[in-house]
Structures are given as C-alpha cells and as structure tokens.
Phi, psi and omega in degrees: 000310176292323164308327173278304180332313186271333134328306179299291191320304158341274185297340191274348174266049187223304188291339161313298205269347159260000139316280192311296168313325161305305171307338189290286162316354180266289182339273166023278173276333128005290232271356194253336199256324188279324185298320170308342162293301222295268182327297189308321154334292199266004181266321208290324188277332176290329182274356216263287184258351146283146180238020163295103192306348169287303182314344178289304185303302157342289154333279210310316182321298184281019179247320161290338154288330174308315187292327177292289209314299201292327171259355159298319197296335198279309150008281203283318188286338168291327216262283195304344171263341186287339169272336169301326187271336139317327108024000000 
C-alpha cells in the first residue's frame, strides 16, 4: 500500500516538473523576443535620428542582432518542446 502512494507522489512530481519546465521554456523565448525587441528598437532609432555613420552602423548592427536574437529563441523553443514532448 505505501508502496503504490509513493509511485503515485512520483509520477504526480514527475508531471509537475514538465509543467514547470514547459513554462520555463515559454519564459525563455518571451525572454529572447523581448531583448530582441529591445535591440531592434533600439538600431531603429540610431539609424532613424543620426546621421553620423558610425551611429548609422551601430543601428544597423543592432537591427540585425535584434532580428538573429528574436528568431534563435523561435529556434531553441521549438528544439526544447520538441525534446520535451519525448520526455
């Protein structure tokens, strides 16, 4: 009898914890998406209101690290739900 309970308490933390890890990973890419806003945001406004080139470059720079940043996260969540659902 104690012996099945404590098998149940097993799989119901086992099930816990790919709740909690599915959420985690949703954090993640949130969180890859907002700095990538972030950046992108911020290459938009250096190329927009400077005209000096370097600041001109810097945008571009950071407009193109935003857009790499915001689609590595669509990347990694997919690869990680997809191992997750092997789990």
């Amino acid at each position: 009898m104690a012996e099945e309970n404590s098998h149940d308490l097993v799989e119901e933390q086992t099930e816990y914890s790919k709740t909690r890890t599915y959420f985690s990973n949703e954090r993640t890419l949130l969180s890859y998406w907002r700095t990538g806003l972030s950046f992108f945001v911020l290459g938009t406004f250096l190329v927009r209101f400077f005209d000096n080139i370097v600041w001109v470059i810097a945008g571009a720079i950071s407009l193109v690290f935003g857009a790499v940043l915001f689609f590595y996260g669509i990347y990694r969540f997919a690869r990680r739900r997809k191992q997750l659902k092997r789990m």
